[in-house]
C-alpha positions in Angstrom: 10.9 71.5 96.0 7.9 70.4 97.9 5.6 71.4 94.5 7.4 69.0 92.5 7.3 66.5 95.2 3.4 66.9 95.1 3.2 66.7 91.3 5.3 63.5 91.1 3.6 61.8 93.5 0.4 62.3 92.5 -1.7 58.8 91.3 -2.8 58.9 87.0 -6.7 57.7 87.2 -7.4 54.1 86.5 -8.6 54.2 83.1 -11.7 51.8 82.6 -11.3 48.3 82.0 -13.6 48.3 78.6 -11.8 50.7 77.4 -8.6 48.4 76.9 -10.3 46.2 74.7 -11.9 46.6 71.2 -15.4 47.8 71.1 -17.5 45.4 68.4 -21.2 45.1 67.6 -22.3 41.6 68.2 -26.1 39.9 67.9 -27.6 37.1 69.2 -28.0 33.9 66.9 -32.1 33.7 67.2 -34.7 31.2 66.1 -37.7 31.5 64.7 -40.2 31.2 61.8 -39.7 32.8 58.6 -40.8 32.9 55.0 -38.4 33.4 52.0 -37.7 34.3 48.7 -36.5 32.1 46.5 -35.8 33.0 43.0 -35.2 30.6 40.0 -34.3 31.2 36.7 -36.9 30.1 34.4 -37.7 29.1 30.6 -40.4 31.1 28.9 -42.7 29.4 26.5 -45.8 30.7 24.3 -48.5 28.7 25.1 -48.8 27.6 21.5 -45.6 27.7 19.0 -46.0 25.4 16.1 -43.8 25.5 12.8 -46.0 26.3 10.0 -44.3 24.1 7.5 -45.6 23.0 3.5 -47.5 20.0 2.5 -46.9 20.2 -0.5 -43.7 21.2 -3.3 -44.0 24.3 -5.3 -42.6 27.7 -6.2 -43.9 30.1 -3.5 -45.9 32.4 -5.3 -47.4 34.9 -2.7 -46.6 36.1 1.0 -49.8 37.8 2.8 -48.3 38.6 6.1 -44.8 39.8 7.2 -42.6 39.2 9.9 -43.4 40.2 13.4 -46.8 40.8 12.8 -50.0 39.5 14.1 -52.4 37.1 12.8 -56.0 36.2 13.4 -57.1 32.4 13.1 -57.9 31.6 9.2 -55.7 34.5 8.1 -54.2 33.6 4.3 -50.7 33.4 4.7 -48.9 31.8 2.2 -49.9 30.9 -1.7 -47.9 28.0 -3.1 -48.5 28.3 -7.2 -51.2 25.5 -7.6 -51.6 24.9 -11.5 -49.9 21.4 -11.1 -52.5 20.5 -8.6 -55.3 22.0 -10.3 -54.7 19.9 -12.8 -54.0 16.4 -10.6 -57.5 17.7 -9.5 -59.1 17.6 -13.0 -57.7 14.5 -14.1 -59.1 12.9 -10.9 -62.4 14.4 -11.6 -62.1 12.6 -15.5 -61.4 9.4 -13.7 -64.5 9.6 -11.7 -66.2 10.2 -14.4 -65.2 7.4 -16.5 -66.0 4.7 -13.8 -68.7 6.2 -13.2 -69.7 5.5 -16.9 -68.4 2.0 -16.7 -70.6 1.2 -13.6 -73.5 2.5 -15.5 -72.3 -0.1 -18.7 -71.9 -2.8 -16.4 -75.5 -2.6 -14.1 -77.3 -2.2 -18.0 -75.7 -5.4 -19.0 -76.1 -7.2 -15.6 -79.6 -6.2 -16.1 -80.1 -7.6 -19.4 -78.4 -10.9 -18.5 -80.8 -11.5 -16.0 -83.7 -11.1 -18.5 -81.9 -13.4 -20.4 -81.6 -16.3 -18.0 -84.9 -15.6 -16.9 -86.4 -16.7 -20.3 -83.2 -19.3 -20.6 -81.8 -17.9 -23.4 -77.9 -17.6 -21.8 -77.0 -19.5 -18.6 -76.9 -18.3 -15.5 -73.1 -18.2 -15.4 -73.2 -15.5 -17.9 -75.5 -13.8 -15.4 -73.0 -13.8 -12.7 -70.0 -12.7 -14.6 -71.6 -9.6 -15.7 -72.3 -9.0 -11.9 -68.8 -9.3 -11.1 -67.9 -6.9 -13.7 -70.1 -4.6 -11.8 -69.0 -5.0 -9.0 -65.4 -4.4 -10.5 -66.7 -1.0 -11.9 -68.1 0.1 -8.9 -64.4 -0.3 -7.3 -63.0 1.8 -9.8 -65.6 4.3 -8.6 -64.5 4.4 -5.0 -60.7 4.2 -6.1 -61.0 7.2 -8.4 -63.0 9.0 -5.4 -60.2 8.7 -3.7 -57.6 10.3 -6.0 -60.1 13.1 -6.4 -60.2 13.4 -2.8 -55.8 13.3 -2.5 -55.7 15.7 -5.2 -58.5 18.2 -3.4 -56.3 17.8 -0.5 -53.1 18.4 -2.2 -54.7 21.6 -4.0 -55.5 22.8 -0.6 -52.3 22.6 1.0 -51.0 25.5 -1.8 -52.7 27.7 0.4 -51.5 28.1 4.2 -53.6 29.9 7.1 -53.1 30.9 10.1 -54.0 28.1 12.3 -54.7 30.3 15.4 -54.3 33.9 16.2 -50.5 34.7 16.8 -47.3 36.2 16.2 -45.3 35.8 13.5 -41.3 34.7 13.1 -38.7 35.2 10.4 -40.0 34.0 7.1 -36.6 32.0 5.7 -38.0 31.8 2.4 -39.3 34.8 -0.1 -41.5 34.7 -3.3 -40.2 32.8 -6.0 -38.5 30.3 -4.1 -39.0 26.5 -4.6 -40.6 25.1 -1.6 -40.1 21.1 -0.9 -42.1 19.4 1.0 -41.8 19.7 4.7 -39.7 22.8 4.1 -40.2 25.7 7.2 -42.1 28.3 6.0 -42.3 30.6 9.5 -43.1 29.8 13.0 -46.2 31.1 15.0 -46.8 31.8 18.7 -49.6 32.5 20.7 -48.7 34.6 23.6 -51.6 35.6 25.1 -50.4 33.6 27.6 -47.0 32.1 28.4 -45.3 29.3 30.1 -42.7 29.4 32.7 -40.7 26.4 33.5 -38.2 26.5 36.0 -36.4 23.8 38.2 -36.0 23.4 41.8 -34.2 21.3 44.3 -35.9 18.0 46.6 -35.6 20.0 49.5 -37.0 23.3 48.2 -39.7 21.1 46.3 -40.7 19.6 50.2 -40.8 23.1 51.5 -42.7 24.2 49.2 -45.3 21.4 49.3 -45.3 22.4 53.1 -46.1 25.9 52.4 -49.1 25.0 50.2 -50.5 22.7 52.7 -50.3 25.2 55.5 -52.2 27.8 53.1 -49.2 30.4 52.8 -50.9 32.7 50.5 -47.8 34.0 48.6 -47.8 31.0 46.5 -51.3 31.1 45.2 -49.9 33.7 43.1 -46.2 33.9 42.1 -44.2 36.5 40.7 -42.0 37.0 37.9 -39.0 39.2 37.1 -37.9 40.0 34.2 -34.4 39.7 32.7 -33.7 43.3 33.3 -34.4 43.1 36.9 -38.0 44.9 37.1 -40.9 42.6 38.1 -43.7 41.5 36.0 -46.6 43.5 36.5 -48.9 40.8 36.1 -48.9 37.6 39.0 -48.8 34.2 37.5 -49.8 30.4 38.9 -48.2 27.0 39.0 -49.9 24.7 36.7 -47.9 21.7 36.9 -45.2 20.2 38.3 -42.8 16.8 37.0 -43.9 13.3 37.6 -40.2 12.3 39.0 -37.0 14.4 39.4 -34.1 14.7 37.4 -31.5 11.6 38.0 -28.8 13.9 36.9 -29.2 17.4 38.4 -31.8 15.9 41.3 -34.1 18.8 40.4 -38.0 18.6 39.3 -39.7 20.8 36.8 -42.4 23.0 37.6 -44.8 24.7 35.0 -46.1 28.5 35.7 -48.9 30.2 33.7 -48.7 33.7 33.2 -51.2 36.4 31.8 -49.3 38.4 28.8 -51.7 41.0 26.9 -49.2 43.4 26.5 -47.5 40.8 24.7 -44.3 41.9 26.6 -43.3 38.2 27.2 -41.9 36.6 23.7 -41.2 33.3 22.9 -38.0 31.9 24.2 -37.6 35.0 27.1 -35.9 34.4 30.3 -36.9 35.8 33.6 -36.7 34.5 37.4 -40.1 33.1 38.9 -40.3 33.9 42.6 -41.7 31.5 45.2 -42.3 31.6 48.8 -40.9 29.0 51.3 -41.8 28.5 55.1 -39.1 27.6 57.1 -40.0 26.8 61.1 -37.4 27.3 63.9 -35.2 28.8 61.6 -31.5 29.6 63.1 -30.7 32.9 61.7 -27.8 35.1 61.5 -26.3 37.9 59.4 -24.3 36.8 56.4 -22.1 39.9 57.1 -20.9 37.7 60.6 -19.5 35.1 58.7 -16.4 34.6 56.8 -15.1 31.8 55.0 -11.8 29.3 55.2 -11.1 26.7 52.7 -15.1 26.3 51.4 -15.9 26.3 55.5 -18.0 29.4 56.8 -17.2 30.3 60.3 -18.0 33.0 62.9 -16.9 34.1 66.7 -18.8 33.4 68.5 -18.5 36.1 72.2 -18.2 33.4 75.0 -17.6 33.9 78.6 -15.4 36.9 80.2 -16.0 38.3 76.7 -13.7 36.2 74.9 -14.2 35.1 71.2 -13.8 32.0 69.8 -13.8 30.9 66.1 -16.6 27.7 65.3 -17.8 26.4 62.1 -21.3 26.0 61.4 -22.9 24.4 58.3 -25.8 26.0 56.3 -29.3 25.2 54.3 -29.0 28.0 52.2 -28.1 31.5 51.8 -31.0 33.9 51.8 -31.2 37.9 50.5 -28.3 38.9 53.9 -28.5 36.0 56.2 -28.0 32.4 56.5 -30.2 29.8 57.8 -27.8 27.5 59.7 -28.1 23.8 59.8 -25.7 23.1 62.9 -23.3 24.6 64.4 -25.3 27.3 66.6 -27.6 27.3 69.1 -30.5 29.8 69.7 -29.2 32.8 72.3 -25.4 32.4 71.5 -23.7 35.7 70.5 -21.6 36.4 67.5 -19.5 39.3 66.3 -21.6 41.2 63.8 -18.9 43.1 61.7 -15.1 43.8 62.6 -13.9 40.5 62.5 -10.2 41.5 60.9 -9.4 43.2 64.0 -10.2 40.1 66.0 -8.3 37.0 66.9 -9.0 33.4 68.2 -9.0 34.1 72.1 -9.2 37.8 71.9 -11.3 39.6 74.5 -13.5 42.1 73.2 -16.3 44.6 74.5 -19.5 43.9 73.2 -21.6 46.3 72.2 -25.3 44.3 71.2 -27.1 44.9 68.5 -31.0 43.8 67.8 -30.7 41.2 64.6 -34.2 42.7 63.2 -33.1 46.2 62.9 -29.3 45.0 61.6 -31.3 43.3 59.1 -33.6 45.8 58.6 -30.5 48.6 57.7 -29.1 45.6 55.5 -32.8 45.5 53.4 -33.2 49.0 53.3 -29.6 50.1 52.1 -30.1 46.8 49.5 
Protein backbone atom coordinates (compact mmCIF):
# COMPACT_ATOMS: atom_id res chain seq x y z
CA UNK A 1 0.00 0.00 0.00
CA UNK A 2 2.60 2.62 0.89
CA UNK A 3 4.57 1.62 -2.70
CA UNK A 4 1.66 2.54 -4.64
CA UNK A 5 1.13 5.55 -2.61
CA UNK A 6 4.77 6.60 -3.54
CA UNK A 7 4.34 5.80 -7.23
CA UNK A 8 1.08 7.90 -7.51
CA UNK A 9 2.24 10.65 -5.94
CA UNK A 10 5.21 11.11 -7.58
CA UNK A 11 5.48 14.62 -9.96
CA UNK A 12 5.88 13.81 -14.25
CA UNK A 13 8.95 16.34 -15.20
CA UNK A 14 8.04 19.60 -16.78
CA UNK A 15 8.64 19.02 -20.24
CA UNK A 16 10.41 22.15 -21.92
CA UNK A 17 8.52 24.99 -23.10
CA UNK A 18 10.02 24.90 -26.83
CA UNK A 19 9.30 21.76 -27.13
CA UNK A 20 5.37 22.57 -27.33
CA UNK A 21 5.69 24.51 -30.23
CA UNK A 22 6.76 23.81 -33.81
CA UNK A 23 10.43 24.02 -34.53
CA UNK A 24 10.92 26.10 -38.04
CA UNK A 25 13.99 27.51 -39.74
CA UNK A 26 13.68 31.20 -40.13
CA UNK A 27 16.35 34.02 -41.67
CA UNK A 28 16.71 37.42 -41.37
CA UNK A 29 15.47 39.80 -44.21
CA UNK A 30 19.09 41.55 -44.92
CA UNK A 31 20.25 44.47 -47.10
CA UNK A 32 22.84 44.82 -49.11
CA UNK A 33 24.61 45.29 -52.49
CA UNK A 34 24.31 42.83 -55.12
CA UNK A 35 24.89 42.11 -58.81
CA UNK A 36 22.42 40.00 -60.93
CA UNK A 37 21.76 38.07 -63.79
CA UNK A 38 19.43 39.01 -66.00
CA UNK A 39 18.68 36.92 -69.04
CA UNK A 40 16.72 38.01 -72.21
CA UNK A 41 15.67 36.26 -74.95
CA UNK A 42 17.31 37.56 -78.06
CA UNK A 43 17.04 37.69 -82.03
CA UNK A 44 20.02 36.44 -83.87
CA UNK A 45 21.09 38.14 -87.07
CA UNK A 46 24.06 37.62 -89.61
CA UNK A 47 25.79 40.53 -89.90
CA UNK A 48 25.09 40.67 -93.66
CA UNK A 49 21.88 38.69 -95.17
CA UNK A 50 20.90 40.15 -98.53
CA UNK A 51 18.55 38.33 -101.07
CA UNK A 52 20.41 37.62 -104.16
CA UNK A 53 17.61 38.31 -106.49
CA UNK A 54 17.71 38.70 -110.90
CA UNK A 55 18.13 41.80 -112.83
CA UNK A 56 17.20 40.58 -115.58
CA UNK A 57 14.40 37.73 -117.22
CA UNK A 58 15.60 34.54 -118.60
CA UNK A 59 15.68 30.80 -118.45
CA UNK A 60 18.20 29.90 -115.81
CA UNK A 61 20.69 28.01 -117.51
CA UNK A 62 23.39 27.08 -114.89
CA UNK A 63 23.76 26.68 -110.96
CA UNK A 64 27.55 26.89 -109.65
CA UNK A 65 27.03 26.52 -106.03
CA UNK A 66 24.54 24.42 -103.94
CA UNK A 67 22.60 24.92 -100.96
CA UNK A 68 24.26 25.25 -97.62
CA UNK A 69 27.53 25.85 -98.85
CA UNK A 70 30.03 28.49 -98.65
CA UNK A 71 31.00 31.14 -100.93
CA UNK A 72 33.96 33.40 -101.37
CA UNK A 73 33.38 37.19 -102.64
CA UNK A 74 33.23 37.14 -106.71
CA UNK A 75 32.23 33.42 -106.73
CA UNK A 76 30.03 32.59 -110.08
CA UNK A 77 26.79 31.61 -108.98
CA UNK A 78 24.19 31.69 -111.22
CA UNK A 79 24.14 31.81 -115.35
CA UNK A 80 20.98 33.29 -116.70
CA UNK A 81 21.02 32.15 -120.78
CA UNK A 82 22.23 35.52 -122.29
CA UNK A 83 21.83 35.08 -126.21
CA UNK A 84 18.92 37.76 -126.13
CA UNK A 85 21.23 40.18 -124.52
CA UNK A 86 24.10 39.36 -126.51
CA UNK A 87 22.39 40.37 -129.20
CA UNK A 88 20.58 43.81 -127.57
CA UNK A 89 24.47 44.19 -127.07
CA UNK A 90 25.33 43.93 -130.78
CA UNK A 91 22.69 45.85 -132.15
CA UNK A 92 23.71 48.72 -129.74
CA UNK A 93 27.25 48.39 -130.87
CA UNK A 94 25.67 48.83 -134.89
CA UNK A 95 23.94 51.90 -133.66
CA UNK A 96 27.07 53.40 -132.43
CA UNK A 97 28.44 52.75 -135.33
CA UNK A 98 26.09 54.30 -137.63
CA UNK A 99 26.09 57.72 -135.75
CA UNK A 100 29.26 57.58 -135.50
CA UNK A 101 29.32 57.53 -139.38
CA UNK A 102 26.81 60.23 -139.55
CA UNK A 103 28.82 62.56 -137.34
CA UNK A 104 31.72 61.98 -139.58
CA UNK A 105 29.17 62.97 -142.84
CA UNK A 106 28.00 65.85 -141.02
CA UNK A 107 31.61 67.61 -139.73
CA UNK A 108 32.88 66.88 -143.73
CA UNK A 109 30.01 68.85 -144.93
CA UNK A 110 30.06 71.48 -142.16
CA UNK A 111 33.51 71.78 -143.29
CA UNK A 112 32.94 72.31 -146.80
CA UNK A 113 30.20 74.86 -146.21
CA UNK A 114 32.44 76.91 -144.49
CA UNK A 115 34.89 76.96 -147.47
CA UNK A 116 32.01 77.87 -149.33
CA UNK A 117 30.96 81.01 -147.50
CA UNK A 118 34.34 81.86 -147.10
CA UNK A 119 34.79 82.47 -150.88
CA UNK A 120 30.79 83.53 -150.92
CA UNK A 121 29.69 81.06 -152.97
CA UNK A 122 26.56 79.75 -150.50
CA UNK A 123 25.34 81.97 -147.57
CA UNK A 124 26.22 81.77 -144.40
CA UNK A 125 22.83 80.32 -143.35
CA UNK A 126 23.70 77.18 -145.25
CA UNK A 127 26.79 77.22 -143.11
CA UNK A 128 25.00 77.03 -139.96
CA UNK A 129 22.47 74.48 -140.81
CA UNK A 130 24.98 72.00 -141.65
CA UNK A 131 26.41 72.74 -138.04
CA UNK A 132 23.25 72.00 -136.52
CA UNK A 133 23.04 68.77 -138.30
CA UNK A 134 26.26 68.07 -136.63
CA UNK A 135 25.48 68.77 -133.72
CA UNK A 136 22.28 66.52 -134.15
CA UNK A 137 24.63 63.61 -135.19
CA UNK A 138 26.80 63.90 -132.40
CA UNK A 139 23.58 63.32 -130.14
CA UNK A 140 22.82 60.28 -131.77
CA UNK A 141 26.41 59.33 -130.75
CA UNK A 142 25.93 59.83 -127.08
CA UNK A 143 22.26 58.38 -127.22
CA UNK A 144 23.42 55.08 -128.94
CA UNK A 145 26.43 55.14 -126.17
CA UNK A 146 24.03 54.77 -123.93
CA UNK A 147 21.99 51.82 -125.25
CA UNK A 148 25.37 50.16 -125.64
CA UNK A 149 26.09 50.92 -122.17
CA UNK A 150 22.09 49.43 -120.87
CA UNK A 151 22.61 46.54 -122.92
CA UNK A 152 26.47 45.77 -121.47
CA UNK A 153 24.67 46.13 -118.20
CA UNK A 154 21.80 44.01 -119.01
CA UNK A 155 24.34 41.20 -120.42
CA UNK A 156 26.03 41.39 -117.16
CA UNK A 157 23.31 40.86 -114.94
CA UNK A 158 22.89 36.97 -116.74
CA UNK A 159 25.61 36.27 -114.61
CA UNK A 160 25.26 36.43 -110.65
CA UNK A 161 28.32 36.41 -108.04
CA UNK A 162 28.70 36.17 -104.84
CA UNK A 163 28.66 39.66 -103.49
CA UNK A 164 30.68 38.79 -100.31
CA UNK A 165 31.89 35.62 -98.73
CA UNK A 166 28.94 33.71 -97.12
CA UNK A 167 26.58 31.05 -96.69
CA UNK A 168 24.19 29.92 -98.81
CA UNK A 169 20.09 29.30 -98.49
CA UNK A 170 17.64 27.16 -100.30
CA UNK A 171 17.78 27.82 -104.00
CA UNK A 172 13.73 28.05 -104.87
CA UNK A 173 14.46 27.77 -108.41
CA UNK A 174 16.47 24.89 -110.48
CA UNK A 175 17.95 24.92 -114.11
CA UNK A 176 15.57 25.42 -116.76
CA UNK A 177 13.29 27.55 -114.97
CA UNK A 178 12.12 30.95 -116.29
CA UNK A 179 13.39 33.60 -114.08
CA UNK A 180 11.45 37.15 -114.08
CA UNK A 181 12.81 39.90 -113.08
CA UNK A 182 13.21 40.56 -109.43
CA UNK A 183 12.41 36.90 -108.94
CA UNK A 184 14.51 35.30 -105.57
CA UNK A 185 17.12 33.40 -106.60
CA UNK A 186 18.74 32.37 -102.92
CA UNK A 187 19.67 34.27 -99.92
CA UNK A 188 23.32 34.83 -98.53
CA UNK A 189 24.64 35.41 -94.99
CA UNK A 190 27.72 36.41 -93.60
CA UNK A 191 28.24 34.93 -90.26
CA UNK A 192 31.46 35.57 -89.35
CA UNK A 193 29.91 37.55 -87.02
CA UNK A 194 26.31 37.84 -85.79
CA UNK A 195 23.87 40.17 -84.27
CA UNK A 196 21.93 39.84 -81.11
CA UNK A 197 19.04 42.07 -80.45
CA UNK A 198 17.19 41.76 -77.51
CA UNK A 199 14.73 44.05 -75.52
CA UNK A 200 14.74 45.24 -72.00
CA UNK A 201 12.59 47.18 -69.65
CA UNK A 202 13.10 51.31 -68.54
CA UNK A 203 14.08 50.21 -65.24
CA UNK A 204 16.49 47.40 -66.20
CA UNK A 205 17.74 49.87 -69.05
CA UNK A 206 18.60 52.58 -65.90
CA UNK A 207 20.24 49.92 -64.04
CA UNK A 208 22.17 49.03 -66.46
CA UNK A 209 23.34 52.46 -67.55
CA UNK A 210 24.31 52.64 -63.75
CA UNK A 211 26.33 49.61 -63.92
CA UNK A 212 28.38 50.87 -66.90
CA UNK A 213 28.98 54.15 -65.28
CA UNK A 214 30.32 52.56 -62.03
CA UNK A 215 32.78 50.30 -64.26
CA UNK A 216 31.08 46.87 -63.41
CA UNK A 217 33.23 44.74 -65.53
CA UNK A 218 30.69 42.00 -66.32
CA UNK A 219 29.17 44.07 -68.96
CA UNK A 220 32.17 44.96 -70.95
CA UNK A 221 31.63 41.50 -72.14
CA UNK A 222 28.29 39.71 -72.19
CA UNK A 223 27.34 36.24 -72.54
CA UNK A 224 25.15 34.27 -74.57
CA UNK A 225 23.29 31.02 -74.17
CA UNK A 226 22.19 29.05 -76.54
CA UNK A 227 18.70 27.62 -77.17
CA UNK A 228 19.65 24.32 -75.71
CA UNK A 229 20.75 25.78 -72.57
CA UNK A 230 24.70 25.54 -72.80
CA UNK A 231 26.54 28.91 -73.06
CA UNK A 232 28.26 30.38 -75.88
CA UNK A 233 31.83 29.81 -75.78
CA UNK A 234 32.75 32.94 -77.17
CA UNK A 235 31.81 36.56 -75.05
CA UNK A 236 30.10 39.11 -77.09
CA UNK A 237 29.64 43.31 -76.78
CA UNK A 238 26.75 45.73 -76.93
CA UNK A 239 27.02 47.76 -79.96
CA UNK A 240 24.01 49.76 -79.91
CA UNK A 241 21.16 50.45 -78.20
CA UNK A 242 17.45 52.33 -79.54
CA UNK A 243 17.07 55.97 -79.90
CA UNK A 244 13.57 55.93 -77.84
CA UNK A 245 11.58 52.92 -76.29
CA UNK A 246 8.78 51.11 -77.48
CA UNK A 247 5.24 53.04 -76.90
CA UNK A 248 3.61 49.72 -76.86
CA UNK A 249 5.61 47.16 -74.82
CA UNK A 250 7.83 50.24 -72.93
CA UNK A 251 10.93 48.31 -73.83
CA UNK A 252 14.19 49.55 -75.85
CA UNK A 253 16.27 47.52 -78.22
CA UNK A 254 19.76 46.77 -77.61
CA UNK A 255 22.17 45.48 -80.33
CA UNK A 256 25.09 42.70 -79.29
CA UNK A 257 27.98 41.68 -81.55
CA UNK A 258 29.21 38.38 -81.27
CA UNK A 259 32.34 36.44 -82.71
CA UNK A 260 31.07 33.27 -84.69
CA UNK A 261 34.01 31.28 -86.54
CA UNK A 262 32.72 28.08 -85.85
CA UNK A 263 29.87 29.31 -87.69
CA UNK A 264 27.65 27.64 -84.94
CA UNK A 265 25.35 30.74 -84.81
CA UNK A 266 22.93 30.70 -88.18
CA UNK A 267 20.84 33.23 -89.36
CA UNK A 268 17.59 33.58 -87.67
CA UNK A 269 18.87 31.51 -84.17
CA UNK A 270 17.51 32.28 -80.88
CA UNK A 271 19.49 32.33 -77.69
CA UNK A 272 19.31 34.46 -74.29
CA UNK A 273 22.04 37.31 -73.92
CA UNK A 274 23.04 37.71 -70.33
CA UNK A 275 23.65 41.05 -68.59
CA UNK A 276 24.74 42.16 -65.30
CA UNK A 277 22.83 44.64 -63.05
CA UNK A 278 23.91 46.44 -59.76
CA UNK A 279 21.42 46.78 -57.45
CA UNK A 280 22.43 48.92 -54.00
CA UNK A 281 20.72 48.30 -50.60
CA UNK A 282 19.08 45.50 -51.93
CA UNK A 283 16.26 43.90 -49.55
CA UNK A 284 16.72 40.22 -50.00
CA UNK A 285 14.99 37.16 -49.13
CA UNK A 286 14.48 33.52 -50.21
CA UNK A 287 11.83 33.01 -52.77
CA UNK A 288 11.20 29.58 -51.00
CA UNK A 289 9.70 32.07 -47.76
CA UNK A 290 7.13 33.36 -49.75
CA UNK A 291 3.82 32.16 -50.98
CA UNK A 292 1.21 33.74 -52.84
CA UNK A 293 -2.77 34.81 -52.41
CA UNK A 294 -4.75 36.23 -55.11
CA UNK A 295 -1.55 37.60 -57.38
CA UNK A 296 -0.24 39.09 -53.62
CA UNK A 297 3.12 37.43 -52.33
CA UNK A 298 3.25 37.31 -48.59
CA UNK A 299 5.48 35.82 -45.79
CA UNK A 300 5.47 35.47 -41.78
CA UNK A 301 7.19 37.28 -40.62
CA UNK A 302 8.53 35.80 -36.51
CA UNK A 303 7.52 38.88 -34.31
CA UNK A 304 7.75 39.24 -30.61
CA UNK A 305 7.20 36.13 -27.94
CA UNK A 306 7.86 34.13 -31.23
CA UNK A 307 4.60 34.73 -32.73
CA UNK A 308 4.16 34.85 -36.60
CA UNK A 309 2.23 37.10 -38.41
CA UNK A 310 1.30 37.13 -42.16
CA UNK A 311 2.34 40.72 -44.23
CA UNK A 312 2.46 41.39 -47.85
CA UNK A 313 5.31 42.88 -49.42
CA UNK A 314 5.70 44.09 -52.99
CA UNK A 315 8.70 43.17 -55.34
CA UNK A 316 11.24 44.58 -58.18
CA UNK A 317 11.75 41.44 -59.59
CA UNK A 318 12.39 37.85 -59.08
CA UNK A 319 15.96 36.79 -59.34
CA UNK A 320 17.60 32.95 -59.80
CA UNK A 321 15.95 31.90 -55.68
CA UNK A 322 15.22 35.15 -54.16
CA UNK A 323 13.37 38.27 -54.43
CA UNK A 324 14.38 41.79 -54.19
CA UNK A 325 11.61 43.43 -52.25
CA UNK A 326 10.31 46.92 -52.96
CA UNK A 327 8.37 47.54 -49.54
CA UNK A 328 6.95 45.68 -47.31
CA UNK A 329 10.20 44.57 -45.11
CA UNK A 330 12.63 46.09 -43.33
CA UNK A 331 16.37 45.13 -42.97
CA UNK A 332 16.80 42.67 -39.55
CA UNK A 333 13.15 41.48 -39.49
CA UNK A 334 12.80 37.55 -39.44
CA UNK A 335 10.77 35.43 -41.70
CA UNK A 336 9.92 31.75 -41.69
CA UNK A 337 12.21 30.14 -44.27
CA UNK A 338 10.25 26.84 -45.25
CA UNK A 339 7.31 25.08 -43.33
CA UNK A 340 4.81 27.53 -43.76
CA UNK A 341 1.68 24.91 -44.18
CA UNK A 342 2.12 23.91 -40.80
CA UNK A 343 1.78 27.52 -39.63
CA UNK A 344 -1.07 29.83 -38.96
CA UNK A 345 -1.68 33.65 -38.58
CA UNK A 346 -0.86 34.05 -34.70
CA UNK A 347 0.79 30.81 -34.19
CA UNK A 348 3.79 30.65 -31.94
CA UNK A 349 6.68 28.95 -33.20
CA UNK A 350 10.32 28.08 -32.14
CA UNK A 351 12.84 29.47 -34.26
CA UNK A 352 15.50 27.83 -35.30
CA UNK A 353 17.92 30.71 -37.49
CA UNK A 354 19.35 30.09 -40.34
CA UNK A 355 22.31 32.28 -42.13
CA UNK A 356 20.53 33.61 -45.65
CA UNK A 357 24.07 33.23 -47.57
CA UNK A 358 24.57 29.62 -46.85
CA UNK A 359 20.44 28.99 -47.47
CA UNK A 360 21.19 30.51 -50.68
CA UNK A 361 24.19 28.94 -51.17
CA UNK A 362 22.46 25.18 -50.72
CA UNK A 363 19.65 26.65 -53.04
CA UNK A 364 22.63 27.60 -55.99
CA UNK A 365 24.39 24.56 -55.51
CA UNK A 366 21.48 21.96 -55.54
CA UNK A 367 20.22 24.32 -58.80
Amino acid sequence: MLICLTVSCKSKEKEPESALFPELPVVAVVQKDTALQNDYVSDIQAVKNVEIRARVQGFLDKIFVDEGHEVKKGQPMFQINDIEYKTELAKAKANVSSAVAEAKAAELEVNRTKLLVEKNIISVTEFELASVKLKAAKAKIDEALSAQQAAETKLSYTFIRAPFDGIMDRIPLKIGSLVDAGALLTTLSDINNVFAYFHISENEYLQYKKSISKGIEQNKNINLILADGSPYPFTGKIETIDGEFNDNTGAISFRARFPNPNKLLKHGASGKVRLISEVNNAIIIPQKSAFEIQDKNYVFVVEKNNIVKMRAFKTTRRVAQYYIVEEGLVAGEHIVFEGMQSVRQGTKISPKLMNLDSVMQVKTNLD
